[in-house]
C-alpha positions in Angstrom: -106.0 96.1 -28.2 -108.7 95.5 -25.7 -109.2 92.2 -25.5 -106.9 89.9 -26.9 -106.0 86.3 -26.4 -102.3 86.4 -24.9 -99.4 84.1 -25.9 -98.2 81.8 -22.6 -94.6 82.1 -23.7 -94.3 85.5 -22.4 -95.2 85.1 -19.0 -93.0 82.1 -17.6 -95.0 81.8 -14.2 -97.1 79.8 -16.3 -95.0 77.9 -18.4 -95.9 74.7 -16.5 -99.6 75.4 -17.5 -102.3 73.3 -20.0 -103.2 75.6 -22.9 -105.7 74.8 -25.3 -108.0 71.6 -25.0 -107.5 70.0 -21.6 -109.1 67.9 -18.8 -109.3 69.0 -15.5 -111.5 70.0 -12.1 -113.6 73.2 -11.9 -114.6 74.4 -8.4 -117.1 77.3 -7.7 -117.5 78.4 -3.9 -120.1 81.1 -2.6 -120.5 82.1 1.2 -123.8 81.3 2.2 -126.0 84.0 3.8 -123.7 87.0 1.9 -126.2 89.2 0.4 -128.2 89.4 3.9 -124.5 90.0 5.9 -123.5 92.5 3.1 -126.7 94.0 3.5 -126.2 95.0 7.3 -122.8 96.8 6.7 -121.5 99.3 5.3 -119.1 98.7 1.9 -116.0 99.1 4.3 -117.2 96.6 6.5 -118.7 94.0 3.3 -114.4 94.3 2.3 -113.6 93.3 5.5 -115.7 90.2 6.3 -115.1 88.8 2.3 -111.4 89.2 3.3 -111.7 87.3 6.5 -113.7 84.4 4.6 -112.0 84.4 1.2 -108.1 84.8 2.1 -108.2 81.2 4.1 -110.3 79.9 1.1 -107.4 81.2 -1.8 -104.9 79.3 0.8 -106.8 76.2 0.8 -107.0 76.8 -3.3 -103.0 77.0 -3.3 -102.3 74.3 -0.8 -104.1 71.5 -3.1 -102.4 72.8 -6.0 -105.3 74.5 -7.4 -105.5 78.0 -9.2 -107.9 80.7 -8.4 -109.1 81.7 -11.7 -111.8 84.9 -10.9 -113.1 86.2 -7.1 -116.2 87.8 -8.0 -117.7 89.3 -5.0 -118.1 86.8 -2.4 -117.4 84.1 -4.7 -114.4 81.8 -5.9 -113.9 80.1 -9.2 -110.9 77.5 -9.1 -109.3 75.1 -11.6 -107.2 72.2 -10.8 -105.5 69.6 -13.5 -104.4 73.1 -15.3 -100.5 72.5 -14.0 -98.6 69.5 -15.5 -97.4 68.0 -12.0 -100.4 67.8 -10.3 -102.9 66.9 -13.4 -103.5 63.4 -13.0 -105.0 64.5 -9.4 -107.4 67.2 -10.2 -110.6 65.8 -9.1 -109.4 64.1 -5.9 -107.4 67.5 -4.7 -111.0 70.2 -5.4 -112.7 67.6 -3.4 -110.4 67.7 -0.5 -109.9 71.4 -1.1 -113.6 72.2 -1.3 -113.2 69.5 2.3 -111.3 72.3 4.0 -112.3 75.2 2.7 -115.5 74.2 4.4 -113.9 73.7 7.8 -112.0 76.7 8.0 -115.1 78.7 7.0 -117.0 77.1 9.7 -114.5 77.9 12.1 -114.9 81.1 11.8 -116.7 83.1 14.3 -120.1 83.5 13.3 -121.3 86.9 12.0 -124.5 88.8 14.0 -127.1 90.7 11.9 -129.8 92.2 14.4 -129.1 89.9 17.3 -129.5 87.0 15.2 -126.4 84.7 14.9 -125.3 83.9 11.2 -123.0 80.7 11.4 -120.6 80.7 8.1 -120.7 78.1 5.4 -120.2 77.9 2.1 -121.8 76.1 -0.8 -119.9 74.2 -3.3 -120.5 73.0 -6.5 -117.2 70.7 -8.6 -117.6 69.3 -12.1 -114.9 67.4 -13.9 -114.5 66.8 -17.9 -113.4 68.7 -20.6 -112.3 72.4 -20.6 -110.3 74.9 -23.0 -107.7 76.6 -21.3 -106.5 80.4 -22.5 -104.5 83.4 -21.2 -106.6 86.6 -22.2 -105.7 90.2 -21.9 -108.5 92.4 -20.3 -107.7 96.4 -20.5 -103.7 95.5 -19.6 -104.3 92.4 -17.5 -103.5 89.2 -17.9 -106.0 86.4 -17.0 -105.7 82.6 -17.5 -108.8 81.5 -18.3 -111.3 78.4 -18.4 -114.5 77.9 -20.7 -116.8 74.7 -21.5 -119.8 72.8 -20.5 -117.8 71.9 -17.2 -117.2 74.9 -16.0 -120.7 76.3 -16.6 -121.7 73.1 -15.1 -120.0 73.5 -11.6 -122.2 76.8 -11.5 -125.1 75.4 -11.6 -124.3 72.5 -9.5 -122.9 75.6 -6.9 -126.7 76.8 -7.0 -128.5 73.5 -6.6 -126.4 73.4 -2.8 -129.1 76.1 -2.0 -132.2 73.4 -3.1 -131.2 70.5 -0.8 -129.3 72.3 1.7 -126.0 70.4 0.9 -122.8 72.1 1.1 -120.9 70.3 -2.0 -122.3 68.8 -4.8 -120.2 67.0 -7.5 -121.0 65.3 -10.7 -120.7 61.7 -11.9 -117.6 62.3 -13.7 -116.0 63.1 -10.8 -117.1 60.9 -8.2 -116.2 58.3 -10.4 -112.5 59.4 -9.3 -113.1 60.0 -5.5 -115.3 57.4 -4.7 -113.1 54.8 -3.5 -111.3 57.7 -1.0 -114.8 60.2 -0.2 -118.1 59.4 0.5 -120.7 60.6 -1.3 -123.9 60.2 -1.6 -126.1 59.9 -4.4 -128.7 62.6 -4.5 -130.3 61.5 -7.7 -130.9 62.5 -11.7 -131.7 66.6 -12.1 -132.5 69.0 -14.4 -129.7 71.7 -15.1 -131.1 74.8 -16.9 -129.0 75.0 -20.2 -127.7 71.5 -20.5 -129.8 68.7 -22.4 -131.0 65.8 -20.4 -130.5 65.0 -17.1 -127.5 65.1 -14.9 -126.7 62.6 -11.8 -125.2 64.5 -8.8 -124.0 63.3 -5.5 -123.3 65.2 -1.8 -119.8 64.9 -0.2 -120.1 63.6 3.2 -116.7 62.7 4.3 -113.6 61.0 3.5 -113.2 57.7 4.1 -111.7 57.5 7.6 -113.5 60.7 8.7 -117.0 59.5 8.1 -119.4 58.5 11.3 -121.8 55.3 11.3 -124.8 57.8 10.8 -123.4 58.9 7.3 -123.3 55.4 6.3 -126.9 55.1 7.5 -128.2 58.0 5.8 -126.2 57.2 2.2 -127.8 53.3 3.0 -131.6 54.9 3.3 -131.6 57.2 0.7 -129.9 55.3 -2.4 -132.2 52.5 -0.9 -135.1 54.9 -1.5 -133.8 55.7 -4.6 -133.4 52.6 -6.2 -136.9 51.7 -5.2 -137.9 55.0 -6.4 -136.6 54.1 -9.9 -138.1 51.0 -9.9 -141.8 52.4 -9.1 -142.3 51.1 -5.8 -143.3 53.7 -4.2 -144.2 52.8 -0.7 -141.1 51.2 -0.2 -139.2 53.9 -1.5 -141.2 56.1 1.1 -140.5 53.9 3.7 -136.7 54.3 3.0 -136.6 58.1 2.7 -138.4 58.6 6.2 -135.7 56.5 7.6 -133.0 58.9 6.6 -134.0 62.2 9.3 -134.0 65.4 8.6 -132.8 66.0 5.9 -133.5 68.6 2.9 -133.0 65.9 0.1 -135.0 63.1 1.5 -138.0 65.6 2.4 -138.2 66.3 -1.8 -138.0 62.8 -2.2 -141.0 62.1 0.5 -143.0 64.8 -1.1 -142.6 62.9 -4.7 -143.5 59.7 -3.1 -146.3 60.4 -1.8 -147.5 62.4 -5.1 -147.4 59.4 -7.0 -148.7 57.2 -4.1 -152.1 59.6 -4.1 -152.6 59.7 -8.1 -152.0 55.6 -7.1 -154.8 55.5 -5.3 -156.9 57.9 -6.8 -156.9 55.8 -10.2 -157.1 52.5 -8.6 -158.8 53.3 -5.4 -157.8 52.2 -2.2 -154.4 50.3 -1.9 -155.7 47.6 0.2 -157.7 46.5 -2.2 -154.8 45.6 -4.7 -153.4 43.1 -1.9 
């Protein structure tokens, strides 16, 4: 057969493995800048620098107990919660994972397209909840797989990095189990394409420890902005976001501000006049 879902019991590497309905932590990583890097070299040479980036990555992945589910191209989809001993962990060890893996791909030396210095990052997007967990057989090989709203999810939430220049992005469910030992920072409600309603995401900044006094002072600012924002006071809210710096999210938020603040005034007339 083709394609055929596999039975666990014959491979005993993953005996200690969740099959079936399970909860757990899905992590998708992609090296920013790729397609223009890939562009400027030769196949040989695209092999060579996704090795460099990725093999530190998958080492990260193994150190926080995680499991590299699929590399496609210059990307990295990972699962942890999937092994009995390390389950009750899973969000807290993709967010220190997805932690490292960012530092060692910054370390890096930076790549040089043109004359023009390329410093390596990555974006990362993590979603917690509910998954289903199989071992399928592709063609003779063996792959343990994950499917569900979370994992399609923590795709999405990889691509939104790109819209507020972030570099990991996680969902409520699982800042609700990191918050007390990462910072994050509330970003706000967005749409995901696919997924009904709307979905509150919030950046990593730093663990606890780690952190500088100008995180806390851009994570004050902003969820300041926001919760002014919510409440439709709009040139406090402004004032809030302008305090943060530059900053990709806060600019969005500035821009919506001041949208609402000139249909304000251009129903009601001048502001001043209200006071």
């Amino acid at each position: 057969m083709i394609v055929r879902e596999f039975d666990p019991e014959e491979i005993p590497v993953v005996e200690s493995f969740f099959f079936g309905d399970m909860t757990g932590t899905v992590m998708f990583l992609d090296i920013e800048n790729s397609l223009r890097i890939s562009a400027s070299l030769l196949p040989r040479g695209t092999y060579e620098f996704l090795k460099k980036v990725l093999l530190p990555v998958i080492k990260c992945v193994e150190d926080h107990y995680g499991f590299i589910v699929q590399i496609q191209g210059d990307g990295v989809i990972a699962v942890f919660g999937h092994d009995k001993q390390s389950c009750s962990r899973h969000a807290e060890l993709a967010v220190n994972c997805a932690i490292e893996a960012q530092k060692l791909i910054r370390g890096l030396d930076p790549i040089e397209i043109k004359g023009r210095e390329f410093p390596l990052a990555a974006r990362i997007g993590i979603c917690s909840g509910n998954m289903f967990a199989t071992m399928m057989e592709y063609f003779g090989k063996y792959e343990y797989n994950i499917m569900g709203l979370t994992v399609n999810l923590a795709s999405r939430l990889q691509k939104k990095c790109a819209n507020y220049k972030t570099n990991i992005l996680v969902d409520n469910a699982t800042n609700a189990y990191i918050h007390e030992e990462i910072l994050t920072r509330k970003i706000g409600a967005v749409t995901i394409n696919g997924n009904p309603g709307l979905m509150t995401i919030y950046e990593v900044m730093a663990r606890y420890g780690e952190h500088t006094k100008e995180d806390l002072r851009r994570k004050r600012h902003y969820e300041e902005g926001l919760d002014y924002y919510k409440r439709k006071a709009w040139p406090e809210a402004l004032r809030s976001f302008l305090q943060v710096g530059e900053d990709k999210a806060s600019y969005e938020m500035i821009k919506r501000c001041k949208k609402r603040l000139s249909a304000l005034s251009r129903n009601t007339g001048p502001l001043n006049k209200n006071k």
